[in-house]
Residue frames as qw, qx, qy, qz and C-alpha x, y, z in Angstrom:
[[0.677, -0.217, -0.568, -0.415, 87.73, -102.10, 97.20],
 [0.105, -0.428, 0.687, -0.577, 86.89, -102.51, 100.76],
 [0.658, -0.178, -0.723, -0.109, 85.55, -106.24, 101.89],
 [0.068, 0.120, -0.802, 0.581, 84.18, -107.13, 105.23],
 [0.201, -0.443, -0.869, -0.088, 81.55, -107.07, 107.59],
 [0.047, -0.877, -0.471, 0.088, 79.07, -104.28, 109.63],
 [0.322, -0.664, 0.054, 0.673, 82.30, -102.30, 110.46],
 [0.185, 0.056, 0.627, 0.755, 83.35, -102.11, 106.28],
 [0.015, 0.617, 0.763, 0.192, 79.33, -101.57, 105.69],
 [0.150, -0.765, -0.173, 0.603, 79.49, -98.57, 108.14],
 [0.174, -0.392, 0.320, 0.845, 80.98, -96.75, 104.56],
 [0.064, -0.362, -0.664, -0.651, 77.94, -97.16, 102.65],
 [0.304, -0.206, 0.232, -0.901, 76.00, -95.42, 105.52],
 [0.855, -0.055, -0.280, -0.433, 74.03, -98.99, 106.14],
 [0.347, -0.284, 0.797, -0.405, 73.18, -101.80, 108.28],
 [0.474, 0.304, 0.753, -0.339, 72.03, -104.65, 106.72],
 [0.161, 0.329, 0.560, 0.743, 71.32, -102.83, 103.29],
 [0.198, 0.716, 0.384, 0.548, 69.83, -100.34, 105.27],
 [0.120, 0.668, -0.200, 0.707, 70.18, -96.83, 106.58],
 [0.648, -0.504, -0.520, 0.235, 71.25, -96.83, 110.11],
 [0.379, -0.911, 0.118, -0.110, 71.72, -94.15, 112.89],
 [0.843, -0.383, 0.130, 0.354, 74.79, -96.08, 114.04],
 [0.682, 0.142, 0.291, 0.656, 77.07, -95.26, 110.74],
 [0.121, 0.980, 0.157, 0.039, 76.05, -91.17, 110.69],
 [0.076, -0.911, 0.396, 0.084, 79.15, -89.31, 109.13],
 [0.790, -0.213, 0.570, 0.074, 80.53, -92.30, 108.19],
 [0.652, 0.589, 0.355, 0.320, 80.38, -92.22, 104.38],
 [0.152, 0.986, -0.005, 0.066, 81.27, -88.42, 104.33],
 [0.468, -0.581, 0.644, 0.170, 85.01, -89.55, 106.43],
 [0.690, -0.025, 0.640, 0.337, 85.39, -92.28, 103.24],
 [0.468, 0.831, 0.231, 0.190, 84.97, -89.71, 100.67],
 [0.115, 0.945, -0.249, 0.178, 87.52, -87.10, 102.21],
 [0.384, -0.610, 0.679, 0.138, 90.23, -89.71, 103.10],
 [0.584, 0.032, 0.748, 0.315, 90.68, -92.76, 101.05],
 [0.471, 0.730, 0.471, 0.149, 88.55, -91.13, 98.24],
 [0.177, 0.950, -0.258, 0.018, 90.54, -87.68, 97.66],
 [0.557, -0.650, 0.510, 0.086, 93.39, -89.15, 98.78],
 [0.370, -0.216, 0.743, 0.514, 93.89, -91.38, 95.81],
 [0.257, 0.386, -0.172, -0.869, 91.34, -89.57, 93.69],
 [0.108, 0.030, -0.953, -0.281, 89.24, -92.33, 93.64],
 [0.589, -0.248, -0.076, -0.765, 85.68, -93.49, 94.43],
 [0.234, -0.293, 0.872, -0.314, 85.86, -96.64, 97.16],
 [0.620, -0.023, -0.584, -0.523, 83.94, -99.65, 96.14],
 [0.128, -0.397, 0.777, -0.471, 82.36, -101.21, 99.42],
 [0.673, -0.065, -0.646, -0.355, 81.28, -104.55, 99.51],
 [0.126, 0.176, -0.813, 0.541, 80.80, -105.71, 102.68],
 [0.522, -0.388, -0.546, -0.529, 77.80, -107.41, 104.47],
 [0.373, -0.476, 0.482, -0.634, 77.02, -106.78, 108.48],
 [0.867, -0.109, 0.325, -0.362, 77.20, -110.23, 110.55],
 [0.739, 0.551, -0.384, -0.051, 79.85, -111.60, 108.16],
 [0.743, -0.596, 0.277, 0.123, 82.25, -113.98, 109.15],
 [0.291, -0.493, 0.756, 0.317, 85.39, -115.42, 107.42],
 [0.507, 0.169, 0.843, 0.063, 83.30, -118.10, 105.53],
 [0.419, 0.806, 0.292, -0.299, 80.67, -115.52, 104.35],
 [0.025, 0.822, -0.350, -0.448, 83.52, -113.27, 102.63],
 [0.139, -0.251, 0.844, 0.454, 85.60, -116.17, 101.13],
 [0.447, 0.327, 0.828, 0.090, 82.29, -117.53, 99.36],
 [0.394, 0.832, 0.239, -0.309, 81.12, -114.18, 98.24],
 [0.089, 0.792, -0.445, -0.409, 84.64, -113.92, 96.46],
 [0.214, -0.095, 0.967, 0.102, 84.65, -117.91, 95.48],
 [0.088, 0.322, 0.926, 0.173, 81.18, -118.19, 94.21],
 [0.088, 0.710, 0.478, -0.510, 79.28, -114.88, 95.20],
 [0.585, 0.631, 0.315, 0.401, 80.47, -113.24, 92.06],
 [0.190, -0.964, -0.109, 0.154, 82.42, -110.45, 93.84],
 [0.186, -0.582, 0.579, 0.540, 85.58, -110.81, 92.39],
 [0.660, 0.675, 0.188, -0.272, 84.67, -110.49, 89.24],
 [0.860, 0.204, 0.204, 0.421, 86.87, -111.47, 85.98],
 [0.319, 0.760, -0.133, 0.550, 87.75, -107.61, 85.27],
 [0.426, -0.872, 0.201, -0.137, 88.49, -107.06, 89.13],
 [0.730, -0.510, 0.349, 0.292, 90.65, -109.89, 89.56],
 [0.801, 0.332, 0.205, 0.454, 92.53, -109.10, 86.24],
 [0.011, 0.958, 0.142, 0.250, 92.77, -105.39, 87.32],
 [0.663, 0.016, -0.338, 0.667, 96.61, -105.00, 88.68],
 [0.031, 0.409, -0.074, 0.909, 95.40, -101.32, 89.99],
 [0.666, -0.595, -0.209, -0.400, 92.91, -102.54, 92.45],
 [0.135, 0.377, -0.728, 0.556, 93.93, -102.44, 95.81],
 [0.656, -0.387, -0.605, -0.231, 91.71, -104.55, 98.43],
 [0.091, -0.411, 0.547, -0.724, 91.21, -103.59, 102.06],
 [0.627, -0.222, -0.747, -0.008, 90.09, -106.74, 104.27],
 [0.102, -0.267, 0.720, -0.633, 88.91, -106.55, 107.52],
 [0.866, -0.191, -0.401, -0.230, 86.99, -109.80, 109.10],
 [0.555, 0.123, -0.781, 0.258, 86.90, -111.64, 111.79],
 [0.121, -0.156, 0.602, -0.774, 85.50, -110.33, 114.85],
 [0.708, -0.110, -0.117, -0.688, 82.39, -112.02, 113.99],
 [0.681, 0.174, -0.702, 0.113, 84.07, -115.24, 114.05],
 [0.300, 0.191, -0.667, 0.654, 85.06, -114.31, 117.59],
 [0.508, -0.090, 0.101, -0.851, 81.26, -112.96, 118.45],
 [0.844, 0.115, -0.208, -0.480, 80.19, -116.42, 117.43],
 [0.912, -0.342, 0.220, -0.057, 82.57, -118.47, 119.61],
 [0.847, 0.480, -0.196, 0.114, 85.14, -119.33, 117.31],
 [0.854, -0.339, -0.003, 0.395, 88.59, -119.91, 118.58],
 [0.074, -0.784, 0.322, 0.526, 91.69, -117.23, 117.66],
 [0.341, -0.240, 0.783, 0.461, 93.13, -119.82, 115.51],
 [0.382, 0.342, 0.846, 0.150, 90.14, -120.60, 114.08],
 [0.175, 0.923, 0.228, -0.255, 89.37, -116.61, 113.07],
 [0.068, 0.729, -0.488, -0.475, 92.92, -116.08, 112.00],
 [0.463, 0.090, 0.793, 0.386, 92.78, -119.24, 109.63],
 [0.436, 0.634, 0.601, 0.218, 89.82, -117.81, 107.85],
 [0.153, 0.882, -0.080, -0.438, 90.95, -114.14, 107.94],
 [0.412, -0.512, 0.660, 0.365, 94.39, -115.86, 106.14],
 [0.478, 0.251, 0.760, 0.362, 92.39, -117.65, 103.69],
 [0.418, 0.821, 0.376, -0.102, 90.81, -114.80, 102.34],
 [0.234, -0.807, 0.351, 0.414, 93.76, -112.84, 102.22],
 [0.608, -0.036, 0.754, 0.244, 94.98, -116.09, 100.20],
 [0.515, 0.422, 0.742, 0.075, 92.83, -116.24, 97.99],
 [0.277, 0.937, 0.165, -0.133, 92.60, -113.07, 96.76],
 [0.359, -0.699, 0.539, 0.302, 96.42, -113.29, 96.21],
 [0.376, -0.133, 0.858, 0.324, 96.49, -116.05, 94.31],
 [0.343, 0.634, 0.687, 0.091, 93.11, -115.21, 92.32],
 [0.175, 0.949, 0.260, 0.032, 93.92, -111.58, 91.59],
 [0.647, 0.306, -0.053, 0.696, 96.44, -109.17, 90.19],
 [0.184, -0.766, 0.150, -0.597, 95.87, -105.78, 92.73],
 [0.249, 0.236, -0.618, 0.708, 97.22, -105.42, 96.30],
 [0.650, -0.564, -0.486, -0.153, 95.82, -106.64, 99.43],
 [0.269, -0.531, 0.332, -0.732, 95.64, -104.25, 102.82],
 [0.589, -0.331, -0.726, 0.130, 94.86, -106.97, 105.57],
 [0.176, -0.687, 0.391, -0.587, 93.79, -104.82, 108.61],
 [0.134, -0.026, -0.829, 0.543, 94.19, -106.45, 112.10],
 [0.460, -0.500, -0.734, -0.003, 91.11, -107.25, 113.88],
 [0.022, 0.463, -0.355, 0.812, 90.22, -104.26, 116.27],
 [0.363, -0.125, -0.916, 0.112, 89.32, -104.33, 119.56],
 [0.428, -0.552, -0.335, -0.633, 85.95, -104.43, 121.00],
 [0.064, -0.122, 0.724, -0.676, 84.70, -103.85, 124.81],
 [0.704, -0.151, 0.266, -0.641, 81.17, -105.69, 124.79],
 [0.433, 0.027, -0.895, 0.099, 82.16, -109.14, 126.26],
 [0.112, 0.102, 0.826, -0.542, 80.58, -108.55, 129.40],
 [0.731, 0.240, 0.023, -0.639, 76.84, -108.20, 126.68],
 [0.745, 0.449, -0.433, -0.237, 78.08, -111.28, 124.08],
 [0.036, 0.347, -0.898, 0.269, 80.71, -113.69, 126.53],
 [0.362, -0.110, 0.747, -0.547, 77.90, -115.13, 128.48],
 [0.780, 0.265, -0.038, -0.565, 76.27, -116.27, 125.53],
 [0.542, 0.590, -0.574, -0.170, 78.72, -118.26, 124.51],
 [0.089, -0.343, 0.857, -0.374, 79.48, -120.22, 127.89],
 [0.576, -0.228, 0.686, 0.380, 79.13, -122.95, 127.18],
 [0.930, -0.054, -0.185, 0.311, 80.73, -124.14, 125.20],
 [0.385, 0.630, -0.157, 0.656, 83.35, -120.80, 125.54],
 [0.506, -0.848, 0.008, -0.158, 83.72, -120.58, 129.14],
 [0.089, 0.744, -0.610, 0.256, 87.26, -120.25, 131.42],
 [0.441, 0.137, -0.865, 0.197, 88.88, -122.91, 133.71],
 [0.154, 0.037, 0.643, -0.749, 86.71, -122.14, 136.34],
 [0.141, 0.556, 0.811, -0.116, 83.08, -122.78, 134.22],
 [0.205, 0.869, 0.201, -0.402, 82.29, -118.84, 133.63],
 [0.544, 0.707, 0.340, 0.297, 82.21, -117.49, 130.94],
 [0.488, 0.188, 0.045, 0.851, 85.19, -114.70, 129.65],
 [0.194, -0.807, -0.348, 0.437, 84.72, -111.67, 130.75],
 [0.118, -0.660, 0.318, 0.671, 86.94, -110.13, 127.74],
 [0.819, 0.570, 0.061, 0.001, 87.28, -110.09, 123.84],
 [0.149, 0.941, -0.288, -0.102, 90.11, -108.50, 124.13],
 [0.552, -0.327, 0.766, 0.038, 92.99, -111.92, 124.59],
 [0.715, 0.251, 0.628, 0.178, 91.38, -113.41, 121.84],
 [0.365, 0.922, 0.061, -0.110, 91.56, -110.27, 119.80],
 [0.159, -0.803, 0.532, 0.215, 95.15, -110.23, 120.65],
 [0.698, -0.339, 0.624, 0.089, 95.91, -113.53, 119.77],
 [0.691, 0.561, 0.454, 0.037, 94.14, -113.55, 116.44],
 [0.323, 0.924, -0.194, 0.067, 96.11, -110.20, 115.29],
 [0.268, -0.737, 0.584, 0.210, 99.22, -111.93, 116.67],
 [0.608, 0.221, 0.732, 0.213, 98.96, -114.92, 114.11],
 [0.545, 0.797, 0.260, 0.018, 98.05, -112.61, 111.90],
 [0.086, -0.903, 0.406, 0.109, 101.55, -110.73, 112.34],
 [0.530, -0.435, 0.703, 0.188, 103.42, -113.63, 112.68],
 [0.599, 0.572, 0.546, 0.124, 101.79, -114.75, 108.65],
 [0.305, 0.931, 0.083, -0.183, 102.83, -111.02, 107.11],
 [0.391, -0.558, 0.627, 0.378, 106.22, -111.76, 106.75],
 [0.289, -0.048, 0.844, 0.450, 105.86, -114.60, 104.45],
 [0.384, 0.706, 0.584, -0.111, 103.02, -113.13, 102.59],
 [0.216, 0.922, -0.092, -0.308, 104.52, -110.18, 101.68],
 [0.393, -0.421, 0.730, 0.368, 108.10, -112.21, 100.93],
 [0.489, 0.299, 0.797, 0.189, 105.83, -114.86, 98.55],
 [0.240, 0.830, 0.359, 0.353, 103.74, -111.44, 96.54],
 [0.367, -0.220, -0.099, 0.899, 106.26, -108.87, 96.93],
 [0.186, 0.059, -0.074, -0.978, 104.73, -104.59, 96.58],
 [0.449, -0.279, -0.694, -0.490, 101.17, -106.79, 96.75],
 [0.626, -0.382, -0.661, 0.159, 100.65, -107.64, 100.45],
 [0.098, 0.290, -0.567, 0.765, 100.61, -105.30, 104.03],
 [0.329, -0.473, -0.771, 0.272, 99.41, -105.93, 107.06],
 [0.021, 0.533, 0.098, 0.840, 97.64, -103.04, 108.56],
 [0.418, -0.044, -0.611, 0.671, 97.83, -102.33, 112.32],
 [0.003, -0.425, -0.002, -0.905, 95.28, -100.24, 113.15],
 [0.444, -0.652, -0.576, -0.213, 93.66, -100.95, 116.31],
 [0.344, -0.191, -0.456, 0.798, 95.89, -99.02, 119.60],
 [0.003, 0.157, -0.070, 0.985, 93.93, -95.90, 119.11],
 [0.654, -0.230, -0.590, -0.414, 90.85, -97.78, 120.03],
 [0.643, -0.205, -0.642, 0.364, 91.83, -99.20, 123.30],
 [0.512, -0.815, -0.035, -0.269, 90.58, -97.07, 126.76],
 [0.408, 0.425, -0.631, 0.506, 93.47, -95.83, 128.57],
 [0.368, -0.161, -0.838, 0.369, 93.63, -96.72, 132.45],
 [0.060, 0.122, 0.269, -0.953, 91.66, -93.62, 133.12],
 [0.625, -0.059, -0.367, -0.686, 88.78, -94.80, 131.23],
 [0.399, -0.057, -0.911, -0.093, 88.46, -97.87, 132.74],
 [0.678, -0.028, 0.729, 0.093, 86.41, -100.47, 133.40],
 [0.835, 0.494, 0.168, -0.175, 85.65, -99.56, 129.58],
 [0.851, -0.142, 0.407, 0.301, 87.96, -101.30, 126.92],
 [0.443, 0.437, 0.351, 0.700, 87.50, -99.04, 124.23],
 [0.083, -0.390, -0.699, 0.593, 86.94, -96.01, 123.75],
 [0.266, 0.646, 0.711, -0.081, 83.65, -95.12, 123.71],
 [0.341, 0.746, 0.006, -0.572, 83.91, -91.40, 121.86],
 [0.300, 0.400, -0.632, -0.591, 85.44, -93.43, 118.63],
 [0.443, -0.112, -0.781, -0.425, 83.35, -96.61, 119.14],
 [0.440, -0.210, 0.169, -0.857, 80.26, -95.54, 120.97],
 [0.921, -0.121, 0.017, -0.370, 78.62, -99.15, 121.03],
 [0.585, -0.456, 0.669, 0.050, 81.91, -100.94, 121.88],
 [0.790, 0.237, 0.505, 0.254, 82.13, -102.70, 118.56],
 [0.524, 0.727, 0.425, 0.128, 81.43, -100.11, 115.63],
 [0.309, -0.254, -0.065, 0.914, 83.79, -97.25, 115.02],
 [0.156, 0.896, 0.286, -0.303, 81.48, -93.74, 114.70],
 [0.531, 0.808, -0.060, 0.247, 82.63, -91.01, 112.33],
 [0.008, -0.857, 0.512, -0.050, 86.00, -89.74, 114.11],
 [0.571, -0.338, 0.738, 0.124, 87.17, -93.53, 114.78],
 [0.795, 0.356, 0.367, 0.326, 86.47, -94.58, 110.96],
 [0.436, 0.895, -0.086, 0.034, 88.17, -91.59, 110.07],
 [0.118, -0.742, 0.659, -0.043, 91.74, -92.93, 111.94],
 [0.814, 0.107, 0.552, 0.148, 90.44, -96.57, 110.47],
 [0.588, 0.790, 0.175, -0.006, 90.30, -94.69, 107.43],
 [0.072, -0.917, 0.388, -0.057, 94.06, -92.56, 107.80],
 [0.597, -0.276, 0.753, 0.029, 95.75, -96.40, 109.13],
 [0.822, 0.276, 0.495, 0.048, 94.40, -97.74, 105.56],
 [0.416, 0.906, -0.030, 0.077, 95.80, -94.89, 103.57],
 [0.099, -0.868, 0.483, 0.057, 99.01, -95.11, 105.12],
 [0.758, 0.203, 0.588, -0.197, 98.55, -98.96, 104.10],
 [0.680, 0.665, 0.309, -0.016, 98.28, -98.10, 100.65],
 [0.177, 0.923, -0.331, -0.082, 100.91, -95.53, 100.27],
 [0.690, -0.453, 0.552, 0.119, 103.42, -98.17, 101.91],
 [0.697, 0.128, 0.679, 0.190, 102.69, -100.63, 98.69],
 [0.545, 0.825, 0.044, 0.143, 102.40, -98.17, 95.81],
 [0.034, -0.949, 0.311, 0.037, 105.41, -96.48, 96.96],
 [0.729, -0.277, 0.626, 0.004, 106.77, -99.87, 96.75],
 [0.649, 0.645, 0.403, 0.007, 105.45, -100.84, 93.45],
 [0.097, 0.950, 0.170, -0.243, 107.30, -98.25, 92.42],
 [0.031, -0.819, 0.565, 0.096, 110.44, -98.41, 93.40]]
């Protein structure tokens, strides 16, 4: 069951609840990896423009965790949220609280295993920073010139939280790392990412959800293989 926001959406081949150009080849990469892979059929809920708040209400009141999901010890949840939070000013702390609470919640409201990914990182601050200034602006008055610091910070709070999550719901909880392969090496620069797996600096295309897709599966195996033993 995969929760989030445009990026998670990208696997129903939609923007918005509908069909976009952006997410081509997208669905087909969540059929032949997460879907063969545990010989399943991925349930994606996820609404573009989400933040933290959105998610935790749609699972608190939206009716998305439903009484058979959250009694369902075989469901496995894959989260990713937050970078809207950050798109919309919010502080690190204040993105990794609400990624933390969803995470939470779904712990403590449900019997299946929760995949937290890290926050990946995006390279269009120098389109989305300057909106924000004020109030988001540096010691000098101007406005950031990166996402990428606050990305870090949020996914390091998130790290520094996986410990005792996984300690408190043992074979229930991982954290899932998957943003390095994202990141423009010095040869690419000035861009941050890069652009042949996320062509609009936010979104992975089909070959970058397919190593979002490979990072959740190895995610999953981690905790069954747990479960197990």
């Amino acid at each position: 069951m995969l929760l989030g926001d445009s990026i998670t959406e990208a696997w129903r081949g939609t923007s918005y609840g509908n069909p976009s150009e952006r997410t081509a080849g997208v669905p087909a990469v969540l059929h032949q990896t997460l879907g063969k892979q545990f010989d399943a059929s991925p349930l994606v809920l996820a609404i573009s423009g989400d933040q933290t708040q959105h998610l935790l209400w749609r699972l608190q009141r939206g009716g998305e965790l439903s009484a058979e999901i959250a009694a369902d010890r075989s469901v496995v949840f894959v989260v990713m949220i937050g970078t809207n939070n950050l798109g919309h000013g919010h502080l690190p702390g204040e993105a990794a609280d609400g990624v933390l609470a969803v995470a939470r919640h779904l712990l403590s409201n449900a019997a299946g295993a929760v995949v937290l990914s890290t926050v990946l990182p995006r390279g269009d601050g120098g389109a989305v920073l300057p909106k924000l200034c004020p109030p988001r602006c540096n010691a000098s008055g101007l406005p950031f010139r990166s996402f990428l610091p606050a990305v870090s910070k949020l996914n390091a709070r998130l790290a520094k939280e996986a410990a005792a999550l996984s300690d408190a719901h043992p074979g229930r909880f991982r954290l899932a790392t998957c943003g390095a392969p994202f990141l423009a090496t010095a040869a690419e620069a000035p861009e941050e990412v890069k652009l042949s797996l996320m062509p609009d600096r936010l979104h992975p295309g089909a070959e970058g959800s397919r190593i979002l897709a490979e990072c959740f599966a190895a995610a999953i195996r981690s905790l069954l293989d747990q479960r197990r033993g």
